[in-house]
C-alpha positions as CSV (number, residue, x, y, z in Angstrom):
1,X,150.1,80.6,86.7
2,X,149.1,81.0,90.3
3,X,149.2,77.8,92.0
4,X,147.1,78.2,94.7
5,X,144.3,79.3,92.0
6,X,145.5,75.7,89.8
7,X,145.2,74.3,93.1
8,X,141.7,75.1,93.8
9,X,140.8,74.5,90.0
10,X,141.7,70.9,90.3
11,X,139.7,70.1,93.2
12,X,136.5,71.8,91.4
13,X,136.9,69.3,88.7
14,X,137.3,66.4,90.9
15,X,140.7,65.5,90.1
16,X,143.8,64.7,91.9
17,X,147.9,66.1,92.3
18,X,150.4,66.6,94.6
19,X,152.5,70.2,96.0
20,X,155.9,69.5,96.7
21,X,157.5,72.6,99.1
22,X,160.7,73.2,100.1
23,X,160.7,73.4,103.5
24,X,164.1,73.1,104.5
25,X,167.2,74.7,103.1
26,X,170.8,74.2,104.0
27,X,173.5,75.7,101.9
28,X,173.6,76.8,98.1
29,X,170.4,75.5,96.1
30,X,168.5,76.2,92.7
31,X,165.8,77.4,94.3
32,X,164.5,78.9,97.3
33,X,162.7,77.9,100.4
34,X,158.9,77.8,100.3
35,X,159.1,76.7,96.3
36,X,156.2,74.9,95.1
37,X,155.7,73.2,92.6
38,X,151.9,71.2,92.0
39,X,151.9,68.0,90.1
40,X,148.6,67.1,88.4
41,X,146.8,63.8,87.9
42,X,148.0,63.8,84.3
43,X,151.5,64.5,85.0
44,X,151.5,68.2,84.3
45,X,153.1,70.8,87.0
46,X,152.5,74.6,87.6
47,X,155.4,76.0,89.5
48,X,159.3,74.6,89.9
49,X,161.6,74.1,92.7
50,X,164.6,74.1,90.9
51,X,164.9,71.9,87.9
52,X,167.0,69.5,86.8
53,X,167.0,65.7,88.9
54,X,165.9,67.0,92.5
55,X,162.7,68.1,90.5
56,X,162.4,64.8,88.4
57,X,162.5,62.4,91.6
58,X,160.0,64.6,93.0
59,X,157.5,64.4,90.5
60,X,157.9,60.6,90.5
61,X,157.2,60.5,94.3
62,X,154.5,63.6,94.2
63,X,152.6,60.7,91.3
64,X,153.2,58.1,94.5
65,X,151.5,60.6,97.3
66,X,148.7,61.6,95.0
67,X,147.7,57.9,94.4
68,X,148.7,56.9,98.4
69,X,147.2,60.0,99.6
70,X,149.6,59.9,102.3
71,X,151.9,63.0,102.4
72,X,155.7,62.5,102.6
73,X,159.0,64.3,102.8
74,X,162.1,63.4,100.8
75,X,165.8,64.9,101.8
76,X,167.8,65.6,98.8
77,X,171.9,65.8,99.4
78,X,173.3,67.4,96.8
79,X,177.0,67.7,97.8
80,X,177.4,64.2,97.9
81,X,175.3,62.3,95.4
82,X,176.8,62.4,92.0
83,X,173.4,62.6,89.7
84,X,172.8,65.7,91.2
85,X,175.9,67.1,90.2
86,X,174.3,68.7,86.6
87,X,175.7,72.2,87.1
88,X,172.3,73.4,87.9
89,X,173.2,73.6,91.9
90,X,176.2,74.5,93.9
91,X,175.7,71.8,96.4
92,X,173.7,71.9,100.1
93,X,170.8,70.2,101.4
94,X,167.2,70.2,100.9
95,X,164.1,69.0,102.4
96,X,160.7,68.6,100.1
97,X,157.5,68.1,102.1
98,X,154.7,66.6,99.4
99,X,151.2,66.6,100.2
100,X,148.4,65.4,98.3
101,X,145.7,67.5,96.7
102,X,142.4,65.6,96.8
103,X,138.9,66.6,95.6
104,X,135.9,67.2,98.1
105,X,134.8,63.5,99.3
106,X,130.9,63.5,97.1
107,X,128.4,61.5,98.9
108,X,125.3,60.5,97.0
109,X,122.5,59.1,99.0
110,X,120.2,57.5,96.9
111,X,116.9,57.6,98.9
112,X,115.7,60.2,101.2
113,X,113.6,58.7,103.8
114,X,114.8,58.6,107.8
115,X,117.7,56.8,107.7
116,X,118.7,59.3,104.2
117,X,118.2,62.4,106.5
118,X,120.6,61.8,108.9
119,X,123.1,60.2,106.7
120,X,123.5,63.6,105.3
121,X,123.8,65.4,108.7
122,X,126.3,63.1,109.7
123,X,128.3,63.1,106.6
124,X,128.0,66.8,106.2
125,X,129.3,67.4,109.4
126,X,132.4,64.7,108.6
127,X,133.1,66.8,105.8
128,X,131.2,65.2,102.8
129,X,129.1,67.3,100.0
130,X,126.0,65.4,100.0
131,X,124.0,65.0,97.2
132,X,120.7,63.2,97.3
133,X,118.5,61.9,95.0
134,X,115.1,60.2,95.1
135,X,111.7,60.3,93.2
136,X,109.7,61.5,96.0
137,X,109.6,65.5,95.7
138,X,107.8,65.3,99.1
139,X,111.4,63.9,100.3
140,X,113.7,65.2,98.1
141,X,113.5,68.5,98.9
142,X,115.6,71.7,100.2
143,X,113.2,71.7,103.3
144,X,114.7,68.4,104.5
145,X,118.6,69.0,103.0
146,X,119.1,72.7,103.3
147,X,123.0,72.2,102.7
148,X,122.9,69.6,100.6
149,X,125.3,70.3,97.4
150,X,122.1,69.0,95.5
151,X,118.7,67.3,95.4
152,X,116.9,65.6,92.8
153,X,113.5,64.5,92.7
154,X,113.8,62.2,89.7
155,X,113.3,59.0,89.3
156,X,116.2,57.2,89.6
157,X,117.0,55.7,85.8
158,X,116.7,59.7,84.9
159,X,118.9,61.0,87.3
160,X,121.8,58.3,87.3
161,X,121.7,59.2,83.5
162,X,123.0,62.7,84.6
163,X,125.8,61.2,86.9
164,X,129.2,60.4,86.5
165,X,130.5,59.9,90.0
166,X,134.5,60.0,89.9
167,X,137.1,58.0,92.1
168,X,136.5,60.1,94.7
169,X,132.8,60.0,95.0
170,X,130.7,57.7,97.3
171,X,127.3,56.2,96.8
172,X,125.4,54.9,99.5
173,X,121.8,53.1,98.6
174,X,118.9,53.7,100.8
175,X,116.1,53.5,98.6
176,X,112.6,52.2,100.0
177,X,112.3,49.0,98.4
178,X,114.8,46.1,97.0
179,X,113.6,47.2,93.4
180,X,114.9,50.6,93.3
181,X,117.9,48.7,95.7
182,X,119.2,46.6,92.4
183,X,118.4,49.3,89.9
184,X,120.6,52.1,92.0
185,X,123.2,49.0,92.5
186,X,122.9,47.7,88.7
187,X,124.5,51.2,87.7
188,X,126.7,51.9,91.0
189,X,129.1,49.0,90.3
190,X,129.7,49.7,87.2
191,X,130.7,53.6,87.8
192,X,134.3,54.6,89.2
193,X,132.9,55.6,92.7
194,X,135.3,54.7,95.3
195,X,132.8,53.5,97.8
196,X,129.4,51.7,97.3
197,X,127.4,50.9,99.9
198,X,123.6,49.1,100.0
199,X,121.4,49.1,102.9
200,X,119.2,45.4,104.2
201,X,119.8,42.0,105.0
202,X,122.3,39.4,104.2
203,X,119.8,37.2,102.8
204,X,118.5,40.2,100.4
205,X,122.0,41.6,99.6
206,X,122.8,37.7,98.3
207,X,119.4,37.6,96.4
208,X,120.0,40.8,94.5
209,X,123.6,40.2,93.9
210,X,122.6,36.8,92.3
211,X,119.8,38.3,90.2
212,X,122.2,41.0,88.7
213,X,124.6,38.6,87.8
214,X,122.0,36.6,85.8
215,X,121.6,39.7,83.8
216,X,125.3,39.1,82.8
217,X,127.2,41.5,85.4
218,X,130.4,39.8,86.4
219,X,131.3,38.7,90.1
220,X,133.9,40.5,90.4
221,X,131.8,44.5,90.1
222,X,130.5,43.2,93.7
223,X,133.7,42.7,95.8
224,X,133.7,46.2,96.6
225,X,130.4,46.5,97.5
226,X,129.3,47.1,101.4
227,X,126.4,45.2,102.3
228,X,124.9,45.1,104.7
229,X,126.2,48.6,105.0
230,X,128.0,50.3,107.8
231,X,130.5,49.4,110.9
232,X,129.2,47.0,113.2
233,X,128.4,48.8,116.3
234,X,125.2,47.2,117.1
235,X,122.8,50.1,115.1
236,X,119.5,50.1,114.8
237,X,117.5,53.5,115.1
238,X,117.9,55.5,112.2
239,X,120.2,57.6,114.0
240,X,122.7,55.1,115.2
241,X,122.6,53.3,111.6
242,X,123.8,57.0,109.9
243,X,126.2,56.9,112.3
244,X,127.8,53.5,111.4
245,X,127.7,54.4,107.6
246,X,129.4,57.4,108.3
247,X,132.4,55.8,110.0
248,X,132.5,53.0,107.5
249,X,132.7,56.4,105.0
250,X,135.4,57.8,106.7
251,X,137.6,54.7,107.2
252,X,137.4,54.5,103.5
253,X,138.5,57.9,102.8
254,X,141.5,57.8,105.2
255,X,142.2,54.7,104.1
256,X,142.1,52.8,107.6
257,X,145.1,50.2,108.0
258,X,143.7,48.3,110.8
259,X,141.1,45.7,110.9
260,X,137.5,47.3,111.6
261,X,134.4,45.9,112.5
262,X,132.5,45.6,108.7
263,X,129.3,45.1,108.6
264,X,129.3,43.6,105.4
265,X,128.9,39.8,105.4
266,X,130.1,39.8,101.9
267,X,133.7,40.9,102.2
268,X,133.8,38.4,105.3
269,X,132.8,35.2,103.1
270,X,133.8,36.0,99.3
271,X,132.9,32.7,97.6
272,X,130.2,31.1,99.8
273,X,127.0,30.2,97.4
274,X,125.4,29.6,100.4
275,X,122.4,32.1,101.4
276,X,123.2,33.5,105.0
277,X,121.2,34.0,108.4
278,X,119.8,37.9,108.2
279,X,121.7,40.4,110.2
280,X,119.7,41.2,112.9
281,X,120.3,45.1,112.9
282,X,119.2,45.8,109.0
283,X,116.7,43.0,109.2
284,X,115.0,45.3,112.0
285,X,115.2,48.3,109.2
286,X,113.4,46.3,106.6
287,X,110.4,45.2,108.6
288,X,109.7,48.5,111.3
289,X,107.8,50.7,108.9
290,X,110.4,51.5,106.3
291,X,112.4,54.3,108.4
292,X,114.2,54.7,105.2
């Protein structure tokens, strides 16, 4: 097999691995510098870089990078550590840079009114294949998404019936009223999608998270939910809100450390039964002429 061709087929099917190289060689080794050697999502490799237990601890740590998505590089010694001594090597020192192979980051935008539009600029620019969906064909249409991986003019039970978004997609929910809000939500939790994100006020996010939990959807599907969506960066054209969404996307997928300014009153107070104050920013979005 060609691995850079096993490579590229992984990522089109939206799944994960890891490519260990040798990148550093000193002395006599089983292999050769430059070796590769990809590790798939379900454990399966294309390539080698050697054999034997160098290989075996670095498909351990290649199933660690893929789920980190943090690269890493491990230094094997193999004149003086004894499990290495298998007669597969004649001793020397390696280096093994890993790196993780991750599919293309899949946005779908649910909606495709103003604040849709440049959502998908925004994203696309990041880096994000966009697909959008709404049941306005007036909206959802190439005119207004040129580069858009797709757009569907559906209405929305019909079109999340055609979608399984993987762990590495995103959904963000910008629909033009709360009702399509809670159906496009009712499905989104309950998909593997990595992100979810709803647009409007505390007061609504509360009073639609409530609602679908009386239909008998547990508490727990909304603790990764944004909402109100977005970094707080004091947004409120259309313009500036795309742009907060976007970073909040982006901290996600590089899996920021540090504390950021969220938005989202519900990961901030987990628990509280009480109904919150409206946040002033997507409180302005709900009531200025739908820019959505």
């Amino acid at each position: 097999m060609d691995i850079y061709e096993e490579i590229v087929k992984l990522r089109r099917a939206g799944r994960r691995g890891a490519v260990a190289t040798i990148v550093s060689v000193r002395g006599s080794i089983p292999s050769f510098k430059t070796a590769k050697m990809l590790v798939r999502d379900d454990g399966s490799i294309c390539g080698t870089i050697g054999g034997g237990c160098v290989e075996a601890d670095v498909w351990r740590a290649a199933r660690e990078v893929m789920e980190e998505e943090k690269p890493r590089t491990l230094r094997f010694d193999l004149n003086h550590d004894p499990k290495y001594d298998t007669g597969l090597v004649c001793g020397g020192t390696l280096d093994i840079f890993i790196e993780p192979v991750l599919p293309p980051a899949l946005l779908y935008i649910f909606g495709a009114g103003h604040v849709s539009i440049n959502l998908y600029k925004t994203a696309k620019d990041a880096g994000f294949e966009v697909v959008v969906v709404d049941d306005r064909e007036t909206y959802a249409s190439r005119d207004r998404f040129p580069e858009a991986k797709e757009v569907l003019a559906k209405d929305f039970d019909l079109a999340m019936s055609g979608l399984s978004p993987s762990e590495a997609a995103y959904i963000v929910i910008v629909t033009r009223g709360h009702r399509d809000d809670m159906r496009v939500l009712r499905w989104a939790v309950q998909t593997k999608a990595r992100y979810v994100g709803m647009i409007g006020s505390k007061r609504k996010t509360v009073a639609i998270f409530r609602e679908l939990q009386k239909e008998g959807l547990s508490p727990h599907l909304f603790e990764r939910v944004h909402a109100p969506i977005g970094l707080d960066i004091g947004a409120i054209t259309p313009e500036e809100i795309a742009v907060s969404i976007t970073a909040e996307l982006i901290a996600v997928r590089r899996r920021a450390e540090r504390e950021l300014p969220h938005m989202s009153w519900f990961h901030r107070h987990k628990g509280e039964a009480e109904s919150p104050e409206p946040n002033a920013d997507q409180t302005h979005i709900e009531k200025s002429g739908d820019p959505r």
